[in-house]
Biopython code that builds the backbone (N, CA, C, O; Angstrom):
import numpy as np
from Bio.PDB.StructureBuilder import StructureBuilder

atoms = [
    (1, "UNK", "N", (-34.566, 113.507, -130.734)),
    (1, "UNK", "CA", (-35.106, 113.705, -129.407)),
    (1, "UNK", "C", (-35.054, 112.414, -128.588)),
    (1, "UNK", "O", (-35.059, 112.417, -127.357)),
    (2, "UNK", "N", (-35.009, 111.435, -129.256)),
    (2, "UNK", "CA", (-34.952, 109.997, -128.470)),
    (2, "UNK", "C", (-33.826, 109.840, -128.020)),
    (2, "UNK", "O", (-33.840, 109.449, -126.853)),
    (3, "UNK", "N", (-32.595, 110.017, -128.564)),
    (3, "UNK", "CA", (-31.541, 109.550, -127.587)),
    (3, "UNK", "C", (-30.873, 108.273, -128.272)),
    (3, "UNK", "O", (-30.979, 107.783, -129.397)),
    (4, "UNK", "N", (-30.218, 107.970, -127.256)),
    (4, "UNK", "CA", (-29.209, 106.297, -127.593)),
    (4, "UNK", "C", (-30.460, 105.429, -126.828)),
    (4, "UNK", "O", (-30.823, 105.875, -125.740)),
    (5, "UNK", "N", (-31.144, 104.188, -127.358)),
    (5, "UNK", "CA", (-31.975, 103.296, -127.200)),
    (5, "UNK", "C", (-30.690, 102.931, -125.546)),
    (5, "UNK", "O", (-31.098, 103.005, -124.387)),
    (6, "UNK", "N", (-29.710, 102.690, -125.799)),
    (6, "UNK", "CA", (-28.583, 101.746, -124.831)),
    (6, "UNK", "C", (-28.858, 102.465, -123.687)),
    (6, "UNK", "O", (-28.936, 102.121, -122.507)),
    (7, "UNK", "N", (-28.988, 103.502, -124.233)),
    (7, "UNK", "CA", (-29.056, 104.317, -122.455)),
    (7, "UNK", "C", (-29.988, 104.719, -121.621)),
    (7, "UNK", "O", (-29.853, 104.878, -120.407)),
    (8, "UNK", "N", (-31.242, 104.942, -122.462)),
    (8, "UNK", "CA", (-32.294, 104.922, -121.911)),
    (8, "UNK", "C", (-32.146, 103.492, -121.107)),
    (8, "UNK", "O", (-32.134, 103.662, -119.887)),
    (9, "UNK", "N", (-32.046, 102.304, -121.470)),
    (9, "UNK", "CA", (-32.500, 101.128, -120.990)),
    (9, "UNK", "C", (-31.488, 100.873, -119.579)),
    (9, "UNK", "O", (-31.977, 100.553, -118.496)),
    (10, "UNK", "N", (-30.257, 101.039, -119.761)),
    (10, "UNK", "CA", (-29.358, 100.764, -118.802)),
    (10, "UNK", "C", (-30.296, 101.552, -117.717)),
    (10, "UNK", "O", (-31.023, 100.916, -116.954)),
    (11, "UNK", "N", (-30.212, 103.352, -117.695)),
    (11, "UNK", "CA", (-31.050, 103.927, -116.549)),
    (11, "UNK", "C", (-32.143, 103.134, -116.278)),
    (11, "UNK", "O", (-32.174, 102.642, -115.151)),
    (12, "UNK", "N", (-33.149, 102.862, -117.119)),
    (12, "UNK", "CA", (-34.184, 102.102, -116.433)),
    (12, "UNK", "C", (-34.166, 101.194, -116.100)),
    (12, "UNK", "O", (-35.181, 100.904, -115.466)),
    (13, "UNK", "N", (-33.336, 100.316, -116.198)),
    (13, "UNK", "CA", (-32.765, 99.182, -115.005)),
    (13, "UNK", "C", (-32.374, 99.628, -114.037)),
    (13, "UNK", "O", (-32.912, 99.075, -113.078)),
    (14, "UNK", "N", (-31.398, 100.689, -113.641)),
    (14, "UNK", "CA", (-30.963, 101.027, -112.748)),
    (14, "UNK", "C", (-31.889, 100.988, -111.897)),
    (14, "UNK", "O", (-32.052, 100.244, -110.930)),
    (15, "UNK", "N", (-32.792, 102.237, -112.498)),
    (15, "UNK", "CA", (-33.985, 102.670, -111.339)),
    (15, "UNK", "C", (-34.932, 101.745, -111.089)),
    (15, "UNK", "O", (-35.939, 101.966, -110.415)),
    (16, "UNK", "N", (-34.621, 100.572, -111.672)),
    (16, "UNK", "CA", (-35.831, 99.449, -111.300)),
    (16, "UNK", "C", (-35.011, 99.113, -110.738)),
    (16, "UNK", "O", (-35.682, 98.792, -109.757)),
    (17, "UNK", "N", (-33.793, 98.815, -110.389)),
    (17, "UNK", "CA", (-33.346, 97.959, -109.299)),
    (17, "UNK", "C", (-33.280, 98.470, -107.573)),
    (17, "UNK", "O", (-33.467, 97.917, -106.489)),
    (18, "UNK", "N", (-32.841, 100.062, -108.124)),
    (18, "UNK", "CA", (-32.932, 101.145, -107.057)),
    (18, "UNK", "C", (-34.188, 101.157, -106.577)),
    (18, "UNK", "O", (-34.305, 100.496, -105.545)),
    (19, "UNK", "N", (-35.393, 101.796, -107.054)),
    (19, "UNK", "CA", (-36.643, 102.061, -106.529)),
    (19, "UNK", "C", (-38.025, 100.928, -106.084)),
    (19, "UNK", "O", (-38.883, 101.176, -105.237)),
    (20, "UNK", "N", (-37.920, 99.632, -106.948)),
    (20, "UNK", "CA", (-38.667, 98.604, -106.411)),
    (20, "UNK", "C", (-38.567, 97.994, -105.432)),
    (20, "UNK", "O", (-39.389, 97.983, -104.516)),
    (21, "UNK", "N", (-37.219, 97.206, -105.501)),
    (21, "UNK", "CA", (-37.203, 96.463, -103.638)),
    (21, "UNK", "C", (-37.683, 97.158, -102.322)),
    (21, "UNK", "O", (-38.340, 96.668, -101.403)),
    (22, "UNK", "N", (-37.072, 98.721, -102.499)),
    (22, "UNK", "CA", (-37.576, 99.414, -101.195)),
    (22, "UNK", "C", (-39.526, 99.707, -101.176)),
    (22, "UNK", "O", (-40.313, 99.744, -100.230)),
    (23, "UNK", "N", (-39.682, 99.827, -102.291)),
    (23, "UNK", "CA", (-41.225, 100.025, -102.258)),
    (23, "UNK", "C", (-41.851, 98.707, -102.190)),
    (23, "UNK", "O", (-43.023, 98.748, -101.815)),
    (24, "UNK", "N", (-41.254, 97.234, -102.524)),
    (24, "UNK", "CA", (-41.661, 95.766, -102.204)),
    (24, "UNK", "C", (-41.709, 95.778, -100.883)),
    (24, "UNK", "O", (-42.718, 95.757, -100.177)),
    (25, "UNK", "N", (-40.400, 95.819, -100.505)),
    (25, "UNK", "CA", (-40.092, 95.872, -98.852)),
    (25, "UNK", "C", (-41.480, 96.634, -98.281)),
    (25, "UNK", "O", (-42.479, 95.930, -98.135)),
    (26, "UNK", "N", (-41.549, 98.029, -97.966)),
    (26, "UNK", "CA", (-42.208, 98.812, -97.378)),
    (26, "UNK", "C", (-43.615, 98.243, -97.609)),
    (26, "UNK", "O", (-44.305, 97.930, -96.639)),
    (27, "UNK", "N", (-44.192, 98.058, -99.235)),
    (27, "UNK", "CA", (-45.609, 97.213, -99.023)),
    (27, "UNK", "C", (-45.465, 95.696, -98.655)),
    (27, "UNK", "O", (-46.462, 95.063, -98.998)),
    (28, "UNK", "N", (-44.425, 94.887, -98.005)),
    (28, "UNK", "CA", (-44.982, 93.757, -97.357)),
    (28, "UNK", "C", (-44.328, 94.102, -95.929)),
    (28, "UNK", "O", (-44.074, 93.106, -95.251)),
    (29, "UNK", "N", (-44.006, 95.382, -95.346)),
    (29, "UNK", "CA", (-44.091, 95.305, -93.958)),
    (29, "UNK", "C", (-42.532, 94.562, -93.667)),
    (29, "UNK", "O", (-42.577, 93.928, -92.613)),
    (30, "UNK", "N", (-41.319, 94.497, -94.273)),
    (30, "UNK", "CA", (-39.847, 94.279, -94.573)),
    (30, "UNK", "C", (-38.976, 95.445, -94.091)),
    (30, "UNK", "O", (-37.774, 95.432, -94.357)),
    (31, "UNK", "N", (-39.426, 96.277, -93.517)),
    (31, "UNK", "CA", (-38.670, 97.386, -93.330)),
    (31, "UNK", "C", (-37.691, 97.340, -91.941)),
    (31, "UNK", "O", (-37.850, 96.454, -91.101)),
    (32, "UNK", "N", (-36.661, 98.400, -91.799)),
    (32, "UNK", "CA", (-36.015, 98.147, -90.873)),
    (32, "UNK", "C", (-36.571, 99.041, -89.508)),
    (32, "UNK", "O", (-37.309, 100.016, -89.648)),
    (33, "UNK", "N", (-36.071, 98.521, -88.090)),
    (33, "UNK", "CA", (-36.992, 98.931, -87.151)),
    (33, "UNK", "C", (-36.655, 100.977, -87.043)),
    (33, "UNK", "O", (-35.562, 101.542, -87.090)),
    (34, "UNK", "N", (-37.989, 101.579, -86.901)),
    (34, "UNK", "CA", (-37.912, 102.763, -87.128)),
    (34, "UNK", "C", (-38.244, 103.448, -88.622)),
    (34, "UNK", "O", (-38.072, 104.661, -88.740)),
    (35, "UNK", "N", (-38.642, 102.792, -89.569)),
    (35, "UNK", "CA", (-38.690, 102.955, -90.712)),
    (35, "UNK", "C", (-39.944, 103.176, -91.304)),
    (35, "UNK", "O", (-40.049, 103.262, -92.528)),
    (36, "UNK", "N", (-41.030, 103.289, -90.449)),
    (36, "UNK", "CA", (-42.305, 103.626, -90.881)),
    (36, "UNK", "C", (-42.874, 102.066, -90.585)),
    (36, "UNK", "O", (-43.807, 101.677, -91.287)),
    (37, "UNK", "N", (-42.523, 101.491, -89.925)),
    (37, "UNK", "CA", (-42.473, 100.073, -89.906)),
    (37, "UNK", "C", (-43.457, 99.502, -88.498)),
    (37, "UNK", "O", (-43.586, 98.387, -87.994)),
    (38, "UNK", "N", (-43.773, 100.226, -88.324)),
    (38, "UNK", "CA", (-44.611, 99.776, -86.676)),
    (38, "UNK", "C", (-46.419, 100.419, -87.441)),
    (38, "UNK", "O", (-47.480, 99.843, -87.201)),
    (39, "UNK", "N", (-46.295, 101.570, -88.253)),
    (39, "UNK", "CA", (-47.483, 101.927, -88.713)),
    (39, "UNK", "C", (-48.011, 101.401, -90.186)),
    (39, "UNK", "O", (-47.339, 101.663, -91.184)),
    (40, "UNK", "N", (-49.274, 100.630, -90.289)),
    (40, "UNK", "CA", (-49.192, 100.280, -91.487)),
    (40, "UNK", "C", (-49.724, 101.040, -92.732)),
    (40, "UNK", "O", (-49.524, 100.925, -93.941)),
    (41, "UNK", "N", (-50.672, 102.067, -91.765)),
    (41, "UNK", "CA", (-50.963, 103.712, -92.946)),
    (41, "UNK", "C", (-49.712, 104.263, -93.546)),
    (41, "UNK", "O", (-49.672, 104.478, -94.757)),
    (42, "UNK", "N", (-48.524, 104.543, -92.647)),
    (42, "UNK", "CA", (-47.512, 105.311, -93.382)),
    (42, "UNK", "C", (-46.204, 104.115, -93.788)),
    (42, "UNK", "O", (-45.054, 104.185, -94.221)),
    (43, "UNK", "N", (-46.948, 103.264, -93.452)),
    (43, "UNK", "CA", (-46.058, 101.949, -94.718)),
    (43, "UNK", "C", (-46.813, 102.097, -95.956)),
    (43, "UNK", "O", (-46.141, 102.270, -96.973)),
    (44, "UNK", "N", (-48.153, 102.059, -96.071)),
    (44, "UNK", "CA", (-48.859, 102.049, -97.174)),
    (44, "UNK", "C", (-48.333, 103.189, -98.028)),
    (44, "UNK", "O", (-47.688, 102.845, -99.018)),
    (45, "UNK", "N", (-48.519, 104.640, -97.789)),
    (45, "UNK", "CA", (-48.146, 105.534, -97.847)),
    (45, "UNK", "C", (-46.994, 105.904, -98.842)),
    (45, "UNK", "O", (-46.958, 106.399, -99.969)),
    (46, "UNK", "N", (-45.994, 105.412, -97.870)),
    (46, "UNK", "CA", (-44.370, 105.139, -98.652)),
    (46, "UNK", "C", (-44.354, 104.374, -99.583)),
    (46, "UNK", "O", (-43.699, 104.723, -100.564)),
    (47, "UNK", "N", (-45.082, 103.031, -99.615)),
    (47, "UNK", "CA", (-44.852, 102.057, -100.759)),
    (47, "UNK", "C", (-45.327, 102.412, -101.585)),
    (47, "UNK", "O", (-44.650, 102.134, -102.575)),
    (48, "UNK", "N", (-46.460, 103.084, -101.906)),
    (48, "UNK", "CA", (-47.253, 103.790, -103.281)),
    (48, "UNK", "C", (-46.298, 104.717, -103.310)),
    (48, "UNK", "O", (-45.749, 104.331, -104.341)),
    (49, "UNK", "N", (-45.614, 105.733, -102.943)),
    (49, "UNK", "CA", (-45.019, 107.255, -103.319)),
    (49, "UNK", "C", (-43.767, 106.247, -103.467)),
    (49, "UNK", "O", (-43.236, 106.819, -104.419)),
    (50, "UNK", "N", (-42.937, 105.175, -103.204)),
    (50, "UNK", "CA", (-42.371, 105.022, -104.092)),
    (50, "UNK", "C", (-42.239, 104.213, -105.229)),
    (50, "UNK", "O", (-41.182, 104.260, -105.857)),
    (51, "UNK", "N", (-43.123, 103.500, -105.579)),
    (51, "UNK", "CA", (-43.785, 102.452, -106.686)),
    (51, "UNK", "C", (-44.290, 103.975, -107.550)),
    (51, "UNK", "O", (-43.669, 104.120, -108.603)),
    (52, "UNK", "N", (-45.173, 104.942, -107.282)),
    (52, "UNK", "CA", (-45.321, 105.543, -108.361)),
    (52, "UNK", "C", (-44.003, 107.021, -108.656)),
    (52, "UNK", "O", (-43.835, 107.678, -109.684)),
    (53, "UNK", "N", (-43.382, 107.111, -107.507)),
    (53, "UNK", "CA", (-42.396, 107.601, -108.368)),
    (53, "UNK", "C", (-41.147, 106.860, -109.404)),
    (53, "UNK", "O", (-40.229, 107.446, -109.977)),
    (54, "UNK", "N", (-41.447, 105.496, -109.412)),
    (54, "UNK", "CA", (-40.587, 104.653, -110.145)),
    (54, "UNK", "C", (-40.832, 104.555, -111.170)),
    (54, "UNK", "O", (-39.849, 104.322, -111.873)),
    (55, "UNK", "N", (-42.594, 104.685, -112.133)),
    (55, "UNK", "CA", (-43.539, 104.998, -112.579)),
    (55, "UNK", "C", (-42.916, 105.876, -113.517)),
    (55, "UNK", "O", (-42.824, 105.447, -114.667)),
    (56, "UNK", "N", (-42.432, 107.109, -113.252)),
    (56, "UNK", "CA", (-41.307, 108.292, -113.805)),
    (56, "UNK", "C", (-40.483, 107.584, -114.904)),
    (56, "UNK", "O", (-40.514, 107.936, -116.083)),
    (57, "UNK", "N", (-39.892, 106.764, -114.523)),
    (57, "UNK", "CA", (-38.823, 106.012, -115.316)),
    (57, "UNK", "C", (-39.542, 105.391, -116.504)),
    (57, "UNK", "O", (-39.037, 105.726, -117.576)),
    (58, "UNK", "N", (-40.548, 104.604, -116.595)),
    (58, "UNK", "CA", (-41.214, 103.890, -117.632)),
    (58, "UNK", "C", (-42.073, 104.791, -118.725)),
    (58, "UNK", "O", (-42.314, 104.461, -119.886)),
    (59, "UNK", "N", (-42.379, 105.719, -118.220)),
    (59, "UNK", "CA", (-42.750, 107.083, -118.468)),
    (59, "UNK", "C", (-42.090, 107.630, -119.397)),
    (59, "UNK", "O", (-42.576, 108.106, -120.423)),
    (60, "UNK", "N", (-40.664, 107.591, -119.026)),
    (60, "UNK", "CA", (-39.561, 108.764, -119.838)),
    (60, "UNK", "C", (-38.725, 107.746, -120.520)),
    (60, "UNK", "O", (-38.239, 108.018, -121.618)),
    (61, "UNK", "N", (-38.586, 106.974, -120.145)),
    (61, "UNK", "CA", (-37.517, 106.039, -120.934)),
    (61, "UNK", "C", (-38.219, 104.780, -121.992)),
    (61, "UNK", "O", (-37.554, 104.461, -122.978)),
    (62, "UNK", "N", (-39.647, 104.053, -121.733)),
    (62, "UNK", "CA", (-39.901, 103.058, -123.230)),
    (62, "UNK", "C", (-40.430, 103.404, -124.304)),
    (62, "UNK", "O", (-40.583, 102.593, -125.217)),
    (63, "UNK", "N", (-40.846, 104.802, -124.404)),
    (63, "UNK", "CA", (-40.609, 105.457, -125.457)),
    (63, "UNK", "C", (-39.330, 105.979, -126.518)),
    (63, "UNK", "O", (-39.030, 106.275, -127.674)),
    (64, "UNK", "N", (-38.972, 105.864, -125.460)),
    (64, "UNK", "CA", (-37.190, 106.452, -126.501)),
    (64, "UNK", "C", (-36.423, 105.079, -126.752)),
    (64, "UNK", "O", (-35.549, 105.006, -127.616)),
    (65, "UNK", "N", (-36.815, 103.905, -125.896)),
    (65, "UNK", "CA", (-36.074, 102.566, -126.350)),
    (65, "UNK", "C", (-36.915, 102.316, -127.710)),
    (65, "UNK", "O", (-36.358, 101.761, -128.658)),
    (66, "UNK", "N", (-38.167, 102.702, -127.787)),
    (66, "UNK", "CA", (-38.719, 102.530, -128.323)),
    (66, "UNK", "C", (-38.922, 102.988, -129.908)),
    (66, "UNK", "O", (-39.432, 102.516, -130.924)),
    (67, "UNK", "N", (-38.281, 104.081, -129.542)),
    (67, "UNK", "CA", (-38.135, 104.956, -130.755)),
    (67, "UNK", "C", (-39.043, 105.338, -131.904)),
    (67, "UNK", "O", (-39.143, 105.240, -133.127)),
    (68, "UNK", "N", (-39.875, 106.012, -130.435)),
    (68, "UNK", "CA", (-41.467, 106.187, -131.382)),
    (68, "UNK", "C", (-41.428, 107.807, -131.908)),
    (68, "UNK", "O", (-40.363, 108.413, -132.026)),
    (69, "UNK", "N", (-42.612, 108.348, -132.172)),
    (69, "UNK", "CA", (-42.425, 109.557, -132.848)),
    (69, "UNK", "C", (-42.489, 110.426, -131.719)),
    (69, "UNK", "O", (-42.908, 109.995, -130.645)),
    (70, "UNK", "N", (-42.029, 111.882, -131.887)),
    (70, "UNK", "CA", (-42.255, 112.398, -131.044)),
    (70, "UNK", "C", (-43.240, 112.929, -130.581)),
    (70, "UNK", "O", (-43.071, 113.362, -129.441)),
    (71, "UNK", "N", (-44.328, 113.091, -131.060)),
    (71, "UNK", "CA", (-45.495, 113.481, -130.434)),
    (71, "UNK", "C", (-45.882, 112.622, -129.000)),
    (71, "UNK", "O", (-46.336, 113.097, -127.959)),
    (72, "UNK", "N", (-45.555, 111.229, -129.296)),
    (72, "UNK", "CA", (-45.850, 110.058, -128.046)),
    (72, "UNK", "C", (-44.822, 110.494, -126.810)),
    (72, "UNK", "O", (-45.105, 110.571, -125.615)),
    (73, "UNK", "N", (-43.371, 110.791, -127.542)),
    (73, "UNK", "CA", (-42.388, 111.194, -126.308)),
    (73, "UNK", "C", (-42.690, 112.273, -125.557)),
    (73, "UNK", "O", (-42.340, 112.363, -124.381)),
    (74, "UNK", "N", (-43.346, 113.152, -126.164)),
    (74, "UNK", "CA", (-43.633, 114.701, -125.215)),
    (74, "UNK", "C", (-44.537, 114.188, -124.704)),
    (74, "UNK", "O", (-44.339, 114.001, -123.503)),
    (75, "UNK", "N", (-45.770, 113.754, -125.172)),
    (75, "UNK", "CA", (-47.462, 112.703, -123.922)),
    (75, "UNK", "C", (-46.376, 112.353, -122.913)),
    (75, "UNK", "O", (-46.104, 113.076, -121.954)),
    (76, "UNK", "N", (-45.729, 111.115, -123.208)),
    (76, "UNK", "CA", (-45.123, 110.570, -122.153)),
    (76, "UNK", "C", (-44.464, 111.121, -121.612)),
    (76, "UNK", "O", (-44.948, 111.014, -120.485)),
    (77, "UNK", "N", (-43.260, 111.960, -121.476)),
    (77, "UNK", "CA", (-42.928, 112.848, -120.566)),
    (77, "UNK", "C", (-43.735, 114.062, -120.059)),
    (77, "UNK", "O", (-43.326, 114.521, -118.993)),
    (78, "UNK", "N", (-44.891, 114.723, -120.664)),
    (78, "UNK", "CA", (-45.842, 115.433, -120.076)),
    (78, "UNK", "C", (-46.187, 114.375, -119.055)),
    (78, "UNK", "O", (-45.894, 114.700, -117.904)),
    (79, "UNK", "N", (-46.742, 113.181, -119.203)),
    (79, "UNK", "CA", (-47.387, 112.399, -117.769)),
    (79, "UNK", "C", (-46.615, 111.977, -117.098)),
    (79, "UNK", "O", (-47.071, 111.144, -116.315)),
    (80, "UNK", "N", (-45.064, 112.259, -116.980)),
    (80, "UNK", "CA", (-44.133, 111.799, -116.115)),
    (80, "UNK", "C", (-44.146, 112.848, -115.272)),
    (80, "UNK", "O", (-44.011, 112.621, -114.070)),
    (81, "UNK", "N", (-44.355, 114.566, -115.875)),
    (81, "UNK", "CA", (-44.244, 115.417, -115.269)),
    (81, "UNK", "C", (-44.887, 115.566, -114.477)),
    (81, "UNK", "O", (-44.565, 116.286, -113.531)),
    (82, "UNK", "N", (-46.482, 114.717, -114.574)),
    (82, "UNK", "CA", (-47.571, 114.913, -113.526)),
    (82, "UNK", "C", (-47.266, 113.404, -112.556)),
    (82, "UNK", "O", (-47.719, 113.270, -111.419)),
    (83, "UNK", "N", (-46.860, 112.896, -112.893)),
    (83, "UNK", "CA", (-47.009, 111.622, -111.824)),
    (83, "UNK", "C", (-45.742, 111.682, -110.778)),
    (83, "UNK", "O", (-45.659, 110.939, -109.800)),
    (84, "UNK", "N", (-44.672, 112.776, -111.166)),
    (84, "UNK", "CA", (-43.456, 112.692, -110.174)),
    (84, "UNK", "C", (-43.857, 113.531, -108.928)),
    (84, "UNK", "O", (-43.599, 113.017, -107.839)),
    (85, "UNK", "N", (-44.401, 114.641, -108.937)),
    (85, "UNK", "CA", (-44.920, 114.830, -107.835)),
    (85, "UNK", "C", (-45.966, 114.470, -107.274)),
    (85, "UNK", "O", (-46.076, 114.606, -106.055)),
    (86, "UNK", "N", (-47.083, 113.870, -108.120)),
    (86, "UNK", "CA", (-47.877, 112.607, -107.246)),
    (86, "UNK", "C", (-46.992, 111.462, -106.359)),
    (86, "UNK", "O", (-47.660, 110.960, -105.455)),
    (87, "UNK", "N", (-45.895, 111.072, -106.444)),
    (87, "UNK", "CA", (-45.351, 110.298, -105.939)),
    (87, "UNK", "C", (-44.229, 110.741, -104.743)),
    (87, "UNK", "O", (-43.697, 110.036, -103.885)),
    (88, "UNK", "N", (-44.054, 112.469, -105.084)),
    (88, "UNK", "CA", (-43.279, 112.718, -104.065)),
    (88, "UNK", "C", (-43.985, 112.919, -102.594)),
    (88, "UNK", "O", (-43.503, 112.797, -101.468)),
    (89, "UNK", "N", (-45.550, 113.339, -103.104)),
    (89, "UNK", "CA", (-46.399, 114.027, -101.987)),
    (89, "UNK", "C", (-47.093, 112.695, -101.639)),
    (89, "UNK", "O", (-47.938, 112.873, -100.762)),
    (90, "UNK", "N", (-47.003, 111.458, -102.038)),
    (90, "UNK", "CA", (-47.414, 110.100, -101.737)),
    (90, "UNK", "C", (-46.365, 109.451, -100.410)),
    (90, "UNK", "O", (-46.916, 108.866, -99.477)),
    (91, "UNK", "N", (-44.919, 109.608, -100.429)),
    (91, "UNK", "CA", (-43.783, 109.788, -99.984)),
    (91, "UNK", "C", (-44.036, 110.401, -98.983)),
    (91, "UNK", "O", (-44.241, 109.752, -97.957)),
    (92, "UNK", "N", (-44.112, 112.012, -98.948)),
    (92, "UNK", "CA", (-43.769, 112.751, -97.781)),
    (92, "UNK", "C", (-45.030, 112.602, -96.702)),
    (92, "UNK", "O", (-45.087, 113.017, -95.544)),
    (93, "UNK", "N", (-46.185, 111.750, -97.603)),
    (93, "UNK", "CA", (-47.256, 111.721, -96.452)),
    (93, "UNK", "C", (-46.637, 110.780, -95.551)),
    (93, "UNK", "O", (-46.204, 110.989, -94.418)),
    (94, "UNK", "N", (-46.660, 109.713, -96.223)),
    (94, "UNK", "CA", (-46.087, 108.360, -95.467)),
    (94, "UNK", "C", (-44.638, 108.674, -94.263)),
    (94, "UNK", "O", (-44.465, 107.905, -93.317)),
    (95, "UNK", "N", (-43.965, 109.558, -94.437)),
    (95, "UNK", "CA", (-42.680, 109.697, -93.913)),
    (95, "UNK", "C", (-43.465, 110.754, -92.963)),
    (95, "UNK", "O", (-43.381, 110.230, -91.852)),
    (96, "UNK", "N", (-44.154, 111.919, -92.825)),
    (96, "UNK", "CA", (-44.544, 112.553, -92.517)),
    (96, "UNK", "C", (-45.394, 112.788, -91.107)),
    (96, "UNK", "O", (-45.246, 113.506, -90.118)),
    (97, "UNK", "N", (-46.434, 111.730, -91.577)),
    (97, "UNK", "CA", (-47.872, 111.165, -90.801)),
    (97, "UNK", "C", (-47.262, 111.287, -89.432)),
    (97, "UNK", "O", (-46.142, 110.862, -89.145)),
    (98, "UNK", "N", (-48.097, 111.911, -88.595)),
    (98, "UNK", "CA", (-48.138, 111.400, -86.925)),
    (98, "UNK", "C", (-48.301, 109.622, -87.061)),
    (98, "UNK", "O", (-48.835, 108.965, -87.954)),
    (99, "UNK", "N", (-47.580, 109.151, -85.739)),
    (99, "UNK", "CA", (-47.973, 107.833, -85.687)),
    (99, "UNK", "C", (-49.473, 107.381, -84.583)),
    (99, "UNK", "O", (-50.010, 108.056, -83.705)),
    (100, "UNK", "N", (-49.651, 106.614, -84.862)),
    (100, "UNK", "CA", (-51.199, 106.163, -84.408)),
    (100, "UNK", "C", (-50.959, 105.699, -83.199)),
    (100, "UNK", "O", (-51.994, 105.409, -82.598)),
    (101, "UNK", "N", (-50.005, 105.525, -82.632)),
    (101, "UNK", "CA", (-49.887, 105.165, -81.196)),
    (101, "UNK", "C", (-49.529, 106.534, -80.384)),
    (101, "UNK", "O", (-48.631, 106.476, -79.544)),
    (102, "UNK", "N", (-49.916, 107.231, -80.516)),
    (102, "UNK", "CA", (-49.949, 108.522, -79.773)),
    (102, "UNK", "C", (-48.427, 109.404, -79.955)),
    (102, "UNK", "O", (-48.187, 110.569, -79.635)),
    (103, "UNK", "N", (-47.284, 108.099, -80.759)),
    (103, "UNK", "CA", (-46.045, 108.986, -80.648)),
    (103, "UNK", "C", (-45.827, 110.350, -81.785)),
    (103, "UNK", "O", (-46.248, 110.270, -82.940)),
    (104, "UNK", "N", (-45.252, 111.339, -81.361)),
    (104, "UNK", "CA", (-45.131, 112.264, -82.623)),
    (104, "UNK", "C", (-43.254, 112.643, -82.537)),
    (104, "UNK", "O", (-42.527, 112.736, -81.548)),
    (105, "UNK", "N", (-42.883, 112.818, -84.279)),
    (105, "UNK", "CA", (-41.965, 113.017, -84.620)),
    (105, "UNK", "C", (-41.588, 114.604, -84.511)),
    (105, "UNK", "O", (-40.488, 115.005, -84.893)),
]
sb = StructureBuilder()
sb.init_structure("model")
sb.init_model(0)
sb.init_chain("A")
sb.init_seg("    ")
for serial, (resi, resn, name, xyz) in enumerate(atoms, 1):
    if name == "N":
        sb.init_residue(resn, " ", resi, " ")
    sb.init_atom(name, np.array(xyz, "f"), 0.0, 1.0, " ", f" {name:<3s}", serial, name[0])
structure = sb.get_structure()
């Protein structure tokens, strides 16, 4: 059920390289103009929904580098299953939100 240790790890680099900078960016206010970037609720917003959908990855993959038993791999992917849509609906608030200066999307 674990897999190749090599590959789990390569993906989770990937997605740490993919999913952190933009959620760094977005929580220090780095974003490009139009980007949720004038409001700092739906900057906040975005940077948690995507920091915890990145969350997913560590979740599903250091267990299988890990090559623990499986009882730990199903926990851990059971709580990946609950934290990916915590992070999508963390996301769509932030992208979502009316803005506070009276403008609406």
């Amino acid at each position: 059920m674990n897999g190749n240790p090599a590959y789990h790890a390569v993906v989770f680099a990937v997605v740490t390289l993919v999913m952190l900078p933009p959620a760094w960016a977005a929580a220090t206010g780095r974003l490009p103009r139009g980007a949720c970037a004038d409001d700092p609720a739906r900057r906040r917003h975005s940077a948690w929904g995507l920091a915890v959908l990145w969350l997913w990855a560590p979740l599903n993959a250091l267990p299988r580098i890990a090559d623990v038993g499986t009882e730990t791999v199903a926990v851990s992917a059971a709580a990946a299953v609950v934290v990916f849509p915590l992070g999508l609906a963390l996301s769509f608030r932030g992208f979502r939100a009316p803005h506070r200066n009276g403008d609406s999307r």
